[in-house]
N, C-alpha and C positions, 0 to 999 in steps of 0.2 A: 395539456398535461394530464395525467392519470393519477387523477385525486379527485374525490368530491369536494365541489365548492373549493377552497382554500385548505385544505386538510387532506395530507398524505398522511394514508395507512392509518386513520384515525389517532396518528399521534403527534404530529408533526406540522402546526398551523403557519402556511408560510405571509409572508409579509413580504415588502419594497423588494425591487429588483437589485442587489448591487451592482452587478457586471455581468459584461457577456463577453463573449470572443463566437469564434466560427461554428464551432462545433457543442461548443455547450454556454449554460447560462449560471450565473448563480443566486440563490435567492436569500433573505434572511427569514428565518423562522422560529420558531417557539417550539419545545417538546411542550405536552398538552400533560404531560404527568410528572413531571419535572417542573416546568415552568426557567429550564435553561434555553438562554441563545445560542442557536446555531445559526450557520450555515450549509445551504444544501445548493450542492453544484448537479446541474441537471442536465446529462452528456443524451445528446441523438445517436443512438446506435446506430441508424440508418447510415448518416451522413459519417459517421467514422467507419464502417463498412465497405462504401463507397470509396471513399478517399485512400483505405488501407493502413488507418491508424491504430487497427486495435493493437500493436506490438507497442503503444506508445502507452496504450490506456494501460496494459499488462504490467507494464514495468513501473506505471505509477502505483500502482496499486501494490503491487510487490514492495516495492519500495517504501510507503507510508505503509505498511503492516511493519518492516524492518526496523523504522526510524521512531521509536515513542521516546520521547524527550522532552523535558517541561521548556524547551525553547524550539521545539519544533512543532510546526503546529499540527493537530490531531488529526485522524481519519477514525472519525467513530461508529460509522455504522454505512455499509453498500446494501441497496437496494435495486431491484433489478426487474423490468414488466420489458413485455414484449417488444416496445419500443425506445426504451428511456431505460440510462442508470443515475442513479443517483447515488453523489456519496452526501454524507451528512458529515461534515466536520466542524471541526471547530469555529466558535465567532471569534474573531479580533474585533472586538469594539472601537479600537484603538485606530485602525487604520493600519497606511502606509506610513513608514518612518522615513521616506521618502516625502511625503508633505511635512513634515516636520520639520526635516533638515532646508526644504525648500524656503522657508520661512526662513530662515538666517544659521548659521555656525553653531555647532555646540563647544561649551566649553570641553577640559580634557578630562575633567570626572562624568560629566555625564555622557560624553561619548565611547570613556574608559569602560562605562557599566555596558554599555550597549554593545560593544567590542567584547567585553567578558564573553555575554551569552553567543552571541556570534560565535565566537571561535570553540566554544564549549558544545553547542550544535553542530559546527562543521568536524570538529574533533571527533563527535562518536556517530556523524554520518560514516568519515572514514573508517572508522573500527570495525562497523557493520557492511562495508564493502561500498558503498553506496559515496558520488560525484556527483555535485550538483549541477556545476560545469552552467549557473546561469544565476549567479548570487549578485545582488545589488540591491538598493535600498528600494527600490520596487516592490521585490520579493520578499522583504523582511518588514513584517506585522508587527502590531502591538494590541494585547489584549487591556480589557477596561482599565488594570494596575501600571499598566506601561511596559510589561514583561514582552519582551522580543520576539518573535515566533517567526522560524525562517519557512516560507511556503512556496509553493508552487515546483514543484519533482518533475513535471512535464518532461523537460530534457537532460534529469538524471543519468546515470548510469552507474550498472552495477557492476561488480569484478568481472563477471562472465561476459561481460562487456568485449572484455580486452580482446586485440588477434594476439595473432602466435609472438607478436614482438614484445608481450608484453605492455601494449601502449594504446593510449584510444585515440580513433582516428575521425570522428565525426564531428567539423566542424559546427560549432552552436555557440549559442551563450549573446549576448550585448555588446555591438563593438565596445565601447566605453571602456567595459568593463574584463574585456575578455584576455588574455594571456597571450603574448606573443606566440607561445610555440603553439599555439592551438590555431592562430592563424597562419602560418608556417606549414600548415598540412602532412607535419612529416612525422605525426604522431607525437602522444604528450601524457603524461602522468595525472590522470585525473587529481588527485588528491595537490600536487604543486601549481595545477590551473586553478582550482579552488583557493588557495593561499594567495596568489596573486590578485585576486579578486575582493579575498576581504582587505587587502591592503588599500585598494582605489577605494575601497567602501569607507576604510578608516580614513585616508584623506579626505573623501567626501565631509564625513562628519565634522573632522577636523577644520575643514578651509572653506568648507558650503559650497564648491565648484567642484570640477572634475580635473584630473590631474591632466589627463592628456583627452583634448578638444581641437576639433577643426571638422569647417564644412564639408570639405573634402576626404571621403574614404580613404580613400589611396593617401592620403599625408598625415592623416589618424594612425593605421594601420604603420607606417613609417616612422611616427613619434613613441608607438605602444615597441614596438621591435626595439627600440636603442634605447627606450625608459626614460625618454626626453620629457620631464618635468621639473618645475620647480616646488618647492615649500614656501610658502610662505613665512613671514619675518615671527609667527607669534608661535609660528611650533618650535617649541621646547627643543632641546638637544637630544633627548633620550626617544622624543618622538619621531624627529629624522633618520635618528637611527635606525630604528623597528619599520617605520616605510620604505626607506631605501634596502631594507635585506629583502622584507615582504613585494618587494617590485624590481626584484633582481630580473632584468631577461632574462639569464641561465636559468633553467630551472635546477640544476645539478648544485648551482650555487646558491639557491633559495632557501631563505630559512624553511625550517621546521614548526610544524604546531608546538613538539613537544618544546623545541627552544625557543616559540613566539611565548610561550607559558614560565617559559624560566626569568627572561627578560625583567631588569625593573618595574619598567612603568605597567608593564600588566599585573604583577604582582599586586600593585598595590589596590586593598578592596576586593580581592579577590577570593572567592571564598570555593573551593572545589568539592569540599565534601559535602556543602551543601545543593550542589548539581547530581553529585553524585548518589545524596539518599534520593531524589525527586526521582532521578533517573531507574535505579533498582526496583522502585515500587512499581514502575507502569505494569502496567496488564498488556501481555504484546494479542491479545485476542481481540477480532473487529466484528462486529455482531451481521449478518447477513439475513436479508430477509426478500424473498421473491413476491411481487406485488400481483402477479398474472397470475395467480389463485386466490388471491384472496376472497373468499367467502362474503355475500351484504349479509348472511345470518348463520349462527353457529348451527353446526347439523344435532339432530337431538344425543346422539352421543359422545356431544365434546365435552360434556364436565366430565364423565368419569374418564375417559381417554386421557383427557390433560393432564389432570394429576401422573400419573401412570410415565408419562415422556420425559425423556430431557431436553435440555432449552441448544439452542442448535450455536449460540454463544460457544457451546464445547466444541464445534469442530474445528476441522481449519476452516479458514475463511474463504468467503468467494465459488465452493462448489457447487454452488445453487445457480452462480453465473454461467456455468457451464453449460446449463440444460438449455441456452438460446443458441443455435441455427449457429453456426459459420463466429461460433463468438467462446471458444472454449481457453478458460483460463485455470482450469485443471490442474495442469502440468504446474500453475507456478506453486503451488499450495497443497502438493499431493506427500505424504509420507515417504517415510526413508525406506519403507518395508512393502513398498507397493505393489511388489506383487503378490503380496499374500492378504491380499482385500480386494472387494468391491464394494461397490456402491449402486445401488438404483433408489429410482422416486419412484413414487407409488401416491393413485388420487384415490386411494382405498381410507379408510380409518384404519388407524390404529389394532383395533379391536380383529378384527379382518383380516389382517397383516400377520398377527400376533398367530391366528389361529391357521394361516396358509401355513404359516414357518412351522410349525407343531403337526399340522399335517404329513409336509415335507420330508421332516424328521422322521417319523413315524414308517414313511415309505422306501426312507432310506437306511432303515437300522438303526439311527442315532438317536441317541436316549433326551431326552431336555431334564437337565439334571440341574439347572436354576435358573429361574422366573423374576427378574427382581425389575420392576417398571417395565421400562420399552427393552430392556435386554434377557436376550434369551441365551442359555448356554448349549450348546449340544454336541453328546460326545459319544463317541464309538467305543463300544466295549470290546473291539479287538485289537492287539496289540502291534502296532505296524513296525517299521524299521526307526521310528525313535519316539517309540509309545503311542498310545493311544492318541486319535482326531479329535482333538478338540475346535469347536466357532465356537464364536460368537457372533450373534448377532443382535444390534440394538437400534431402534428405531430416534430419529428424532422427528419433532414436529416443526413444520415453518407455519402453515394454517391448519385449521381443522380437518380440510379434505387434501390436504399437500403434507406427504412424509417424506423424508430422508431415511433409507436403513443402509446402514453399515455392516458387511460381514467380512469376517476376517479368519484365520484361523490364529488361534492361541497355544496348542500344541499342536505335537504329532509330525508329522512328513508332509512336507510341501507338496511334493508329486499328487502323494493320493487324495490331499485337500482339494488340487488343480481339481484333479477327474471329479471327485466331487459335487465342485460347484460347476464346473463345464457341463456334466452328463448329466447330475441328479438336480440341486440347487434350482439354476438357470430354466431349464426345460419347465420344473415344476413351477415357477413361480408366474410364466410367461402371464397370466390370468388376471394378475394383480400388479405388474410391473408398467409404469408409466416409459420410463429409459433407464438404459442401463449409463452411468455416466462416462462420458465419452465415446459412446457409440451411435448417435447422431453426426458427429462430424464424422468418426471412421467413414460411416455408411455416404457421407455426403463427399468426402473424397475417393472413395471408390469410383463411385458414381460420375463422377469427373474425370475420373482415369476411361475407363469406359466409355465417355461422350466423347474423349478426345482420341482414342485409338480408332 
C-alpha cells in the first residue's frame, strides 16, 4: 500500500481489515484532523485493467457522485497513485442489517422504519436515473444510530444504460432476491426490478426467511417466475397486501413507489419532509486528490502559492483520475460546454504558471485585465463576430508541485478562441505542461490503431 507506515496522505490513519473481494480490499480508518470514521476501499488498478473492469469502476463512481442521500451511504473523497484508488467513504458502524435480521424477525414498526428509508433511498436513486438491480439486506448498512445506508453500486445502472427498447438487459443481482423478468432475459424496467427486490427485503424482515428458497437453481428461478410463496400466519392483512402487489411477476402490474408511499401501513411514522430537508442539504461535490505527486517536503514557495489557489474541492470530480495510462474517467465528469475548455497538469508552481500565462498573453495581444488568486482573465481588444475574446484561466492546486489549470473562453467567438488556444495557448505553454487531459489515452490509442494496421 502507498502510504507511510499506517497513514495515507498524512490524514487518513488506517486500522482493521473489514472485507475484501478480488479486486479490491477495504479498511477502517480515522481522518487524522477530524478524528471521523471512515472507510477506505483500496481498488488494484492493475488487476481491474487486466480483467477489463474499469467500465464497472466508472459507473460506480458516477453513480455515488449522483446519489448523496442521508440513506445512501457516502462517497467522500477518490484518491488516486500509480497503482491504487482509493475511495474514502462512509463508516457504517452498524454493520450488515442482514446480521441483524439473521438473529431472528423484526416486528412491523421496526421493520416499517427500516422499509421507510429503503424505499426513500430507492425512490431518489430512481429520480436520479440510477438501478440498483442488487438490493438485499446484504447491501443495506447501518450507521452507529441505526440509520439505514443502502451500499454497494457495483452493478448499478444508469438511464444511459438502457438499448433502443427502452429496457435493460444484463442479467445480475442475487438469485433470492432478483425479479423474474430480469431472469427471463428478455429485458426489464430497472426501476420495477428494484421494487421487486425491496418486497423479498420487506418479507425478509418481516418472516426472518426468504420468501422463495430451494437448493436447486432451476426450481428457485421456477418458484421466483409464478411468485410461488407463502406469508406467514402473523403478517397482518395490510401487509399481505403491499407484498403481494411489490412481488407481482408482471412487472406492468407491479406496484408503484409513488403508490407503495400512498399505502396505509407505510404511511404510518412516516415522515418525508424530513428525508427530504437531509436530502436538499448534501453537497453533490467529492473531493479528489492524486497521491503520485505528493511531495515528503513542501518546496520553499508553497506558503505564499497556497494562499493564492483554490481548493480543487470546486471542480468536477475524478479529473485527476484521468491522468493514469489506459484509465480515463474524463468523459463521465466533463462539462456541458466542453468544447470551449481545457485542461492540463503542470509539475511547475504556481508562481511559474501564473507568469508562463502572462507571458503567453502578452505574445498573443491579449491584455490580463484581472489577477484575482490562481485566476487569470485575458482579453482581446478587437472586436470579433460577437465581441471581444475573453479566457480565463485558473489554476487549482492538488500538491505543491502538482497543478490543475482550467481554460476556457467566457466571451467572444468560439472559432477564434479554438485557433487561439490550438495555434497560440498550446504551442506556448508546451514548456510547462505536464498533459494535456485526455491526450494520453488519444495518443495511446492511436498508437494501437497503428500497431494493429
Amino acid at each position: 500500500m502507498e502510504h507511510k507506515g499506517n497513514v495515507l496522505m498524512q490524514r487518513y490513519d488506517f486500522g482493521r481489515l473489514l472485507g475484501q473481494g478480488n479486486f479490491a480490499k477495504v479498511y477502517y480508518a480515522r481522518n487524522l484532523e477530524t478524528g471521523q470514521s471512515v472507510a477506505i476501499k483500496v481498488i488494484d488498478k492493475e488487476k481491474i485493467l487486466k480483467v477489463g473492469l474499469i467500465n464497472q469502476i466508472k459507473r460506480e463512481i458516477s453513480i455515488m457522485k449522483l446519489v448523496k442521500h442521508p440513506n445512501v451511504l457516502q462517497l467522500d473523497e477518490v484518491m488516486a497513485s500509480k497503482s491504487k484508488i482509493y475511495f474514502v467513504i462512509e463508516y457504517a458502524k452498524g454493520g450488515e442489517l442482514f446480521k441483524k435480521v439473521a438473529k431472528g424477525r423484526f416486528n412491523e414498526d421496526v421493520a416499517r422504519n427500516y422499509f421507510h428509508q429503503l424505499i426513500s433511498a430507492v425512490d431518489f436513486c430512481h429520480s436520479r436515473g440510477v438501478y440498483h438491480r442488487d438490493l438485499k439486506p446484504e447491501n443495506l448498512l447501518l450507521d452507529e444510530n441505526g440509520v439505514l445506508k443502502v451500499s454497494d453500486f457495483g452493478l448499478s445502472a444508469l438511464v444511459e444504460s438502457k438499448a433502443q427498447d427502452g429496457m435493460l438487459h444484463t442479467t445480475c443481482g442475487t438469485p433470492a432476491y432478483v425479479a423474474p423478468e430480469v431472469i427471463s432475459r428478455k429485458g426489464y424496467d430497472g426501476a420495477k426490478a428494484d421494487i421487486w427486490s425491496c418486497g423479498v427485503i420487506l418479507y425478509v424482515l418481516l418472516a426472518g426467511y426468504l420468501p422463495f428458497h430451494d437448493a436447486n437453481l432451476i426450481s428457485l428461478y421456477k418458484k421466483i417466475s409464478k411468485a410461488e410463496y407463502k406469508c406467514p400466519g402473523w403478517f397482518s392483512s395490510e401487509v399481505r397486501k403491499l407484498v403481494s402487489k411489490m412481488l407481482d411477476p408482471n412487472p406492468r402490474n407491479r406496484i408503484s413507489i409513488a403508490k407503495i408511499m400512498e399505502t396505509s401501513w407505510f404511511k404510518k411514522g412516516f415522515n418525508s419532509k424530513s428525508v427530504k430537508a437531509k436530502t436538499d442539504g448534501k453537497n453533490s461535490e467529492i473531493l479528489v486528490t492524486d497521491l503520485s505527486f505528493h511531495p515528503s517536503e513542501e518546496s520553499p514557495s508553497f506558503s505564499e502559492d497556497k494562499k493564492e489557489l483554490g481548493k480543487p474541492t470546486s471542480l468536477n470530480a475524478f479529473d485527476i483520475i484521468s491522468l493514469s495510462d489506459g484509465f480515463n474517467l474524463s468523459g463521465f465528469f466533463a462539462k456541458s460546454n466542453k468544447e470551449k475548455e481545457a485542461k492540463f497538469t503542470s509539475m511547475h508552481t504556481a508562481s511559474t504558471i501564473i507568469t508562463k500565462l502572462e507571458d503567453t498573453a502578452k505574445n498573443l495581444q491579449l491584455e490580463v485585465k484581472q489577477k484575482d488568486g490562481g485566476l487569470l482573465k485575458l482579453e482581446g481588444s478587437e472586436e470579433g463576430r460577437k465581441g471581444a475574446l475573453s479566457i480565463d484561466a485558473e489554476i487549482f492546486e492538488f500538491t505543491p508541485s502538482f497543478h490543475l489549470v482550467e481554460v476556457k473562453k467566457s466571451a467572444g467567438d468560439t472559432l477564434e478562441y479554438t485557433q487561439v488556444l490550438e495555434q497560440g495557448i498550446r504551442p506556448a505553454l508546451k514548456d510547462i505542461v505536464w498533459a494535456w487531459q485526455g491526450e494520453k489515452q488519444q495518443q495511446q490509442e492511436e498508437q494501437q490503431q497503428e500497431n494493429s494496421s
